[in-house]
N, C-alpha and C positions, 0 to 999 in steps of 0.2 A: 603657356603658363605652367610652370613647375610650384613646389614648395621651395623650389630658391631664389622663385621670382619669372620674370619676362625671361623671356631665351628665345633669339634668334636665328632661325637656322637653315644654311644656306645647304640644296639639295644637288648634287651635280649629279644628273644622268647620261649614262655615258653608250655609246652602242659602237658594236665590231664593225671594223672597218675592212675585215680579212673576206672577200668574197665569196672565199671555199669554205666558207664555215658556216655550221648547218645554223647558227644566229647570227649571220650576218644582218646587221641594221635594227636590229631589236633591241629594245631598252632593256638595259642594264643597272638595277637601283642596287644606291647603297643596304648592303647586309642590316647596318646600325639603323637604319632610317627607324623599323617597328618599334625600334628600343625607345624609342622620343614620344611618339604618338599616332594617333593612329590616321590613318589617311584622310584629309578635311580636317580634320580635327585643332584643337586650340588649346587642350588641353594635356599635360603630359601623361607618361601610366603608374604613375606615382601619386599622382591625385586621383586616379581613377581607380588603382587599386584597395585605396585607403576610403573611399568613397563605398564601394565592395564590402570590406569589413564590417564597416561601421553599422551597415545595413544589416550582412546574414552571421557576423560575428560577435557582434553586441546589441543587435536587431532596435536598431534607431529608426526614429521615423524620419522623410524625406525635410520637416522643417529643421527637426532635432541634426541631423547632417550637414546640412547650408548653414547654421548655428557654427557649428564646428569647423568648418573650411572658412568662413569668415573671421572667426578668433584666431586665426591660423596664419593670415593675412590671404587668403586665396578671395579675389574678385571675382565674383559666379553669381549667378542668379539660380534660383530654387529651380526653377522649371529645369535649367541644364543640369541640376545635380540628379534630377531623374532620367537626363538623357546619357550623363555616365554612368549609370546604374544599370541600364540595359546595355550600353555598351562593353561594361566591364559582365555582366552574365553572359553574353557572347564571347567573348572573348575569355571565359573559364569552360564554357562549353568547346570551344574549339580545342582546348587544350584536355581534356575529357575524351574528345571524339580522336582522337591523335590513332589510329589502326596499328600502327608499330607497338607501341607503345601497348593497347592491349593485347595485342595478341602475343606480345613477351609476357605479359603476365598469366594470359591462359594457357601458354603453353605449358610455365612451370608445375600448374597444378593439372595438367594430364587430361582434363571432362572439365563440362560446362552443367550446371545444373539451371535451368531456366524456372524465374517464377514473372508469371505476366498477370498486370491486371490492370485497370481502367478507372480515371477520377474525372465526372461530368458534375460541377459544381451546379450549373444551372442543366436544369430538364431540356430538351430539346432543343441544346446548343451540341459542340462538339464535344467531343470524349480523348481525354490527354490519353495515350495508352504505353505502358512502360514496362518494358522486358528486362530484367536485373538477373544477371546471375548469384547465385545463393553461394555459391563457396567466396568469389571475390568480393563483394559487394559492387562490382562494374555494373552502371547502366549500362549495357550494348543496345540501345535505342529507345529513345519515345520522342514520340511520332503525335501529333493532333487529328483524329478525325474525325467527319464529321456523319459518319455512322458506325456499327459496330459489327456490320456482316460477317457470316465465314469467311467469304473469298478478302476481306481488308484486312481480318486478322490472319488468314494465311498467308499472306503478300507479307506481313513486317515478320513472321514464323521465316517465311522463305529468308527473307534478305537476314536475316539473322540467322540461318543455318550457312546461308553462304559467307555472312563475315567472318566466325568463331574459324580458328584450326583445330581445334579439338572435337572429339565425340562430346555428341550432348547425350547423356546418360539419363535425365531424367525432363520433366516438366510440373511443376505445383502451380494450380490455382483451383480460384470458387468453382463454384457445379453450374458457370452460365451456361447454355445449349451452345450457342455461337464459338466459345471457346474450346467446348470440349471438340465440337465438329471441325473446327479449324486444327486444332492439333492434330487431330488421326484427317486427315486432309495430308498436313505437311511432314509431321512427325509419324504416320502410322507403327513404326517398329519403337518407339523411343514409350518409356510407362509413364503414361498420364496420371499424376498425383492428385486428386480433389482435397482439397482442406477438409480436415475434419471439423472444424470451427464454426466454417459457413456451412456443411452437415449437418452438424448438431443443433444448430440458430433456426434452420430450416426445419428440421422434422421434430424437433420438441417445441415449436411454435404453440402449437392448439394448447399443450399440457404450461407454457409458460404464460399463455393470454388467460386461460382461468387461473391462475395463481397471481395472477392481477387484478382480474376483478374480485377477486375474493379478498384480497388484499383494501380493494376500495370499498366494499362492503362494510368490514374492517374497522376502518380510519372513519369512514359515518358516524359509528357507532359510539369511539371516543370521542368525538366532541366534547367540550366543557372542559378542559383540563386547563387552558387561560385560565378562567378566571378561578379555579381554584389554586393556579399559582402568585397571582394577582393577592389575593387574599394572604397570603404568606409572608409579603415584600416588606412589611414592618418592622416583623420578628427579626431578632440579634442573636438569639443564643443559640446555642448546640443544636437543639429540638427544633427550632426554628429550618434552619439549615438545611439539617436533614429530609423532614419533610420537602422544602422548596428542590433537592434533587432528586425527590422519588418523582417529582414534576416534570422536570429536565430528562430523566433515562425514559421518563412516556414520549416525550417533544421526541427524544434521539431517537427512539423505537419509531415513530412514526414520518421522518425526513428519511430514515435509511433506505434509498431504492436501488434495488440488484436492477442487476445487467443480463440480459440473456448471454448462453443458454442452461449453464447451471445453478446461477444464483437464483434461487426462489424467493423474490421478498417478499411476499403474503406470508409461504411457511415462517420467513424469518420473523416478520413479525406478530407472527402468533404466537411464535416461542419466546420474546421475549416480555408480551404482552403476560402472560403466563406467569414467568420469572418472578415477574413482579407482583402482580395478582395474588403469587402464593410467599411473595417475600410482607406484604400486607399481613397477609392470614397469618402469618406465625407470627409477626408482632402483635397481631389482635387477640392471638391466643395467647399470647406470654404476660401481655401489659395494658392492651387497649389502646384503641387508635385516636387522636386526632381529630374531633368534627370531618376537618378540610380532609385526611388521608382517609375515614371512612367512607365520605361521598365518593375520592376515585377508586377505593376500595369497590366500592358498588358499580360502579361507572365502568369501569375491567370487569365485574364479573358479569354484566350482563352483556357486554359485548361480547366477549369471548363465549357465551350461554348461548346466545343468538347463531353464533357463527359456527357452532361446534362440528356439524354436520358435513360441513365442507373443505375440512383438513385430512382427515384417513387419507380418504381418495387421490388426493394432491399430495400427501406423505411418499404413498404407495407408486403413485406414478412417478416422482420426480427419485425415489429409491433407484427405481427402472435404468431412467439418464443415466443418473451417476454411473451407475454398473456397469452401462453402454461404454460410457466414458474413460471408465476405470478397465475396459478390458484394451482399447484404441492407442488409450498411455501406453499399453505393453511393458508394464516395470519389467517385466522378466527378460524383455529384447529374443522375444520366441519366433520365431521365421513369419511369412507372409500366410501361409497354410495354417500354422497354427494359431492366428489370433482368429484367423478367417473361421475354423471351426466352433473355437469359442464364445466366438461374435452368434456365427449361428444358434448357439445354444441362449444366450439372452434372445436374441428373437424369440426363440421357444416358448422363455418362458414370459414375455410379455404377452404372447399371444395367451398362455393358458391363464394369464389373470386376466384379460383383459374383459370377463364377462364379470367381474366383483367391482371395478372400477366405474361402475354406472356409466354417468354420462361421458366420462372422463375415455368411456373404449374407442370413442370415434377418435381420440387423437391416438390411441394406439394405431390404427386404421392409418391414418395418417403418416407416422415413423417408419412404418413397415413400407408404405408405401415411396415415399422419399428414400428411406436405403436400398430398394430395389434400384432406383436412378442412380443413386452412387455407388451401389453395389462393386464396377468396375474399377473403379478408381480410387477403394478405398483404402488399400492393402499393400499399394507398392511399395510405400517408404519405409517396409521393415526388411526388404529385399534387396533395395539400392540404397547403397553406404550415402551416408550426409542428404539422401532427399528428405527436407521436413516433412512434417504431419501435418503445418498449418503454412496457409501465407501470409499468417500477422508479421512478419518480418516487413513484407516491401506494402502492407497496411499502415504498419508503423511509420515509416519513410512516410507516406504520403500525410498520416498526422501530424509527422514532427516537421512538413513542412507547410502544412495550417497554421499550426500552432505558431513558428517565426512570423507570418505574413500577420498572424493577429494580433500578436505582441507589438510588430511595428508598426503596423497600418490600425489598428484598434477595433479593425471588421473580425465579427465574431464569426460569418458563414467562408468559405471557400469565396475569394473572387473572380472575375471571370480574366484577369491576368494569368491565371495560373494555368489556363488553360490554352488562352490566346499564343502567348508567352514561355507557354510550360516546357517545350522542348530544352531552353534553356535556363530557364530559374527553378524548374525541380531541379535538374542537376547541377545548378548552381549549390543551392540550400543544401543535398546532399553532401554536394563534395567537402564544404563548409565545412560538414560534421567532425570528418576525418581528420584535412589539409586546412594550412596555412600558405596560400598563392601570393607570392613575393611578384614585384615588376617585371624581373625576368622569365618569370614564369609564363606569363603572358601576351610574350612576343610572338607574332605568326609569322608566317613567311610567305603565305599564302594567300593573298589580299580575295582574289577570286572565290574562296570558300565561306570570306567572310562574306564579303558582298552577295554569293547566292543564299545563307543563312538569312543575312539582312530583307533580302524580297522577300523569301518564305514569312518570314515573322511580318513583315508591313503588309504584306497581302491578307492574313487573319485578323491583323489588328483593323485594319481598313473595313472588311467584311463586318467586325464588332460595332466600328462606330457607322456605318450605315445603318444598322439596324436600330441607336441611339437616333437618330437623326429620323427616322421613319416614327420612331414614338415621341418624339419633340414635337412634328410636325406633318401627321401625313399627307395633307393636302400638298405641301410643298415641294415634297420628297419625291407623289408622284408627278406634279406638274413636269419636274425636271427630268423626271425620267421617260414622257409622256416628249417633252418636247426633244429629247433625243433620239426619241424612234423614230420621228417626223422626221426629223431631217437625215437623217441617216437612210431613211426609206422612199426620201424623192427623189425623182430621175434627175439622173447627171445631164 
């Protein structure tokens, strides 16, 4: 079945007849044969490419597809247009995994910069794991496992030192133990880059968890500001108005929440709880307020009154970060030595505030004590040309291919396809990003690599839905597995 209808097509395989030939008697397929479809198959790679699209190009859901191949006149059923969808991911990863092909492109650029990291959607299933080099954007592998040991991360470290032709120059990832020990394992001579990101998220944790509760303190405190906007919703005129959005920037101040590790939203919203507090006062001084804006007049100042105590502290620590931060950037592009020096000089002086900062010293305690772990790893990438500072790059990658799966499937968490599956539909989603994969694109030659791909991927999928089947039914799941040992365990 093509989009130009039925097609018929007759296959003549043909074998040497010549005795002295090192294929004598061995099947001989037509070249053209991949161009039609794919082996078993009923479907051409015209529909299965356009099936491809539709999904990681315009990110359709599986009904929204079968919709579209049917207005189309294609006769399929929904369940098949999910089985050309994994067919057509294989078969873009095949064309991905092509080794000529990469290693012409890393030859051009001289070194491989590697950034490796790991997506386990559910807890105590497998973990996708995915090596990306940062100057190409080439996956050179991911692999599914189903732990994250040294010695497994240095086995995919290995086999990826041995595919690349080039020197690898560098390596970025987080500060997990298992990785760091696997690369000086496999890479010992090559500089281990640690993100400064997951750095910072890490050792300014303590100083950004009390800038949240204090932040919730906070927000207690304004309560009532409903229904003094409630009370406003009559009013038409000018004054009206006005008032009802000194309402609205309390509502905004209060929904705005930072994100670790620099955004403080407690600081934030005390600053702008503030703002306005004293944008009140000067109108009560110039003209007088409002009933409705007097009460949150009062309503801000006794929160902020309550709370006063516990912003310095959180001023003065989160001052610290930034500085941290602000020396890591390296605007100046000053060598490995010298950020290294002036990094130590902010340790110095966090330690010598750190007895004015009250409670707030033990997350100093804390910061000093996480930078001594990343200590080693912090400094390479002012040293080695194009190593980043962070691995949001191939974090990004991993969210903008959530973000597709939740856009078409409408699940808001990671699913456990992506993981089962992930070898070939992360780098599916990726390649999307980039490329436009035409039918010819997509011809292999190599029926054998697909069919070993094909087991690998059925044997995790198999392992997933056993464990669906074990939580359906366990009584049933072991009975059968109960009477297979039986008989597998009586004498012959």
């Amino acid at each position: 079945m093509t989009f130009r209808g039925l097609v018929r097509l007759t296959l003549v395989v043909r074998r040497c007849r010549n005795q002295a030939c090192d294929l004598y008697h061995l099947p001989y397929r037509a070249e053209e044969e991949g161009a039609w479809a794919l082996p078993h198959g009923e479907f051409g790679l015209d529909i299965i490419t356009v099936v491809g699209q539709l999904r990681y190009g315009e990110h359709r859901s599986i009904p929204e597809i079968h919709q579209r191949l049917v207005q189309q006149g294609v006769r399929i059923g929904q369940r098949t247009v999910t089985d050309l969808l994994e067919r057509y991911e294989e078969l873009v990863a095949l064309h991905l995994a092509d080794e000529e092909r990469i290693k012409t492109r890393l030859k051009q650029q001289g070194q491989v910069l590697l950034a490796i990291d790991g997506m386990q959607p559910d807890v105590g299933h497998e973990v996708l794991w995915i090596i990306r080099d940062c100057l190409s954007g080439e996956v050179l592998l991911a692999r599914t496992l189903l732990s994250s040991t040294r010695g497994d991360l240095a086995t995919l470290l290995d086999e990826v030192k041995e595919a690349v032709p080039v020197p690898i120059s560098g390596v970025i990832s987080d500060g997990q133990q298992t990785i760091r020990q696997a690369v000086q394992r496999s890479l010992p001579e090559v500089p281990h880059q640690l993100c400064h990101y997951h750095y910072l998220d890490e050792a300014a944790d303590p100083i950004f968890e009390a800038d949240r509760h204090a932040k919730t303190e906070l927000k207690k405190l304004v309560r009532g500001v409903r229904p003094i906007e409630r009370s406003l919703e009559n009013g038409e005129e000018e004054q009206a108005d006005a008032m009802r959005s000194y309402c609205l920037a309390v509502r905004s101040a209060l929904t705005d929440d930072g994100r670790p590790p620099l955004c403080a939203s407690g600081l934030k919203l005390h600053d702008r709880l503030t703002q306005i507090s004293d944008s009140l006062a000067r109108v009560e001084k110039k003209g007088g307020l409002h009933p409705a804006l007097d009460e949150l007049h009062r309503l801000l100042t006794r929160a902020l009154k309550k709370t006063e105590a516990v912003w310095p502290a959180l001023e003065q620590a989160y001052a610290l970060v930034h500085q941290a931060a602000h020396v890591l950037t390296n605007h100046e592009n000053e060598s490995g030595q010298a950020v290294r020096e002036r990094y130590t000089k902010v340790l110095d002086t966090m330690r010598e505030q750190q007895a004015s900062l009250g409670t707030l010293g033990e997350a100093i305690d804390t910061f000093v004590k996480v930078t001594e772990s990343y200590w080693p790893g912090l400094f390479h990438c002012y040293d080695v040309a194009d190593l980043p500072r962070t691995n949001n790059e191939l974090e990004h990658c991993f969210g903008s291919v959530r973000y597709g799966e939740r856009r078409a499937s409408g699940r808001r968490g990671a699913i456990a396809a992506l993981v089962v599956r992930g070898p070939v539909r992360v780098l599916t989603a990726l390649a999307l990003r980039r490329q436009c994969f035409l039918p010819r694109a997509l011809v292999f030659s190599d029926p054998e690599a697909w069919y070993s791909m094909r087991e690998q991927l059925t044997f995790r999928h198999e392992a997933r839905r056993k464990q669906l089947r074990f939580r359906k039914n366990p009584a049933a799941y072991l009975a059968a597995l109960e009477e297979i040992l039986l008989k597998t365990g009586l004498p012959s």
